[in-house]
N, C-alpha and C positions, 0 to 999 in steps of 0.2 A: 504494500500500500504506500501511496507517495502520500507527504509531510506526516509520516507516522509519529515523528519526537515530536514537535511542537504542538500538534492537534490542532493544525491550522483552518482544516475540517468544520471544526465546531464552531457554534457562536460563541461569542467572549464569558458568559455565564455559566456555559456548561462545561467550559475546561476542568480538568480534574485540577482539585486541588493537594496540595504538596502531601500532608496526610493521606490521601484518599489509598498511594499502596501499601498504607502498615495497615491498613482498616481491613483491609480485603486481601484473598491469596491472590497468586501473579497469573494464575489463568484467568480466574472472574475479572481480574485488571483487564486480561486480554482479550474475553467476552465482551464484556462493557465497553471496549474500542471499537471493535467490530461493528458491534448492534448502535455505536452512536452515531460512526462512518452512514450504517444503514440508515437511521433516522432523519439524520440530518441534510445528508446530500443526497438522498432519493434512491431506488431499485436500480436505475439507468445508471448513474453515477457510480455504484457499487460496484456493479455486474461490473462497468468496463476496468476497476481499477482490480479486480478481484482476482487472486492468483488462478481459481478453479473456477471461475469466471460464473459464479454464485449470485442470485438465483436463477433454477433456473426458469426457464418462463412458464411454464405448467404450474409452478408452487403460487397459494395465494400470495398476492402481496399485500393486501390487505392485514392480512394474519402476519404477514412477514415484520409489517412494520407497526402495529401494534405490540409485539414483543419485544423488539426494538429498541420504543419509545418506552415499554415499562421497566428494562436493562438499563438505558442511557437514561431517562428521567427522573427513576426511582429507583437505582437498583435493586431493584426486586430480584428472585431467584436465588439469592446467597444462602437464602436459610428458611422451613419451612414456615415462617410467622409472615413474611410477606414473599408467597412462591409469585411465580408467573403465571397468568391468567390466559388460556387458553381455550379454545373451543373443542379439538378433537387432540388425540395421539396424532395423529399424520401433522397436526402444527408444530407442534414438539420436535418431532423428527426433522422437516424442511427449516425449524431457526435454528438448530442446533447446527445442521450440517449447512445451513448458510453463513454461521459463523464458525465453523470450521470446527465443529466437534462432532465425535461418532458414537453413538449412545452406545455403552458395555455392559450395563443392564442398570436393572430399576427394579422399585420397590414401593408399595402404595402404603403410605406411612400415616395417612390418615383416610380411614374409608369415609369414615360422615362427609369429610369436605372436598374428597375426592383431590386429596394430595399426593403427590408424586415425586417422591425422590431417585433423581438419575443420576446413576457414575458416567460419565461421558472421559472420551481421551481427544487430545490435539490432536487433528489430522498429521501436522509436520512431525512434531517433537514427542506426540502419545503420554505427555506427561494428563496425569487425570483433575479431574474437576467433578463437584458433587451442583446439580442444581436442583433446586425444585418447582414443581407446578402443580397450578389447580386446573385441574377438567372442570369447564364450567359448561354443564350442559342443560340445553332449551325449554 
């Protein structure tokens, strides 16, 4: 991705600030780059700077970039108290591998609220990350 150090990407508000990697581990650092890349400068903008040239055009983008914005906005997903809101399993799957993780498995950590805890790894590097999500269905 081109201006990766500076996050020149981003609007001036949403730059990470200097705390923000002791808060968080260095994948969800890396997640939350990804998903702000996607939020911020659009599906088209993504795809062309994107190494696996992600997403692809079949996946919603709708879903794509509300997960996104709730990664970059909120960080949500770090931890089951505020997981990621989602509408099916196949959204989970296309933002995970739109920002470059490959789910290794998962666990439903809370049935009432339909949470979902997944071990995912880095496509390049395979080093792992733990996210979570809520099935939020109709």
């Amino acid at each position: 991705m081109k201006n990766r150090e500076n996050f020149s990407y981003l609007p001036s508000n949403k730059k990470p600030s200097v705390e923000s990697p002791e808060n968080y581990s260095s994948k969800y650092c890396c997640l939350w780059e990804q998903a702000a890349l996607y939020y911020f400068r659009g599906a088209d903008e993504y795809k062309r700077l994107d190494y696996f040239g992600y997403p692809k055009n079949c996946w919603s983008r709708n879903a794509m970039k509300k997960v996104a914005g709730q990664i970059a906005n909120e960080m949500r997903g770090d931890n089951s108290v505020m997981p990621i809101h989602v509408q099916s399993l196949v959204h989970v799957f296309q933002s995970l591998c739109m920002l470059h993780f490959e789910i290794s498995s998962f666990e439903m950590v809370d049935f009432e609220n339909k949470i979902i805890k997944i071990w995912a790894s880095h496509m390049i590097d395979h080093e792992g990350l733990v996210v979570y999500f809520r099935i939020e269905t109709r």
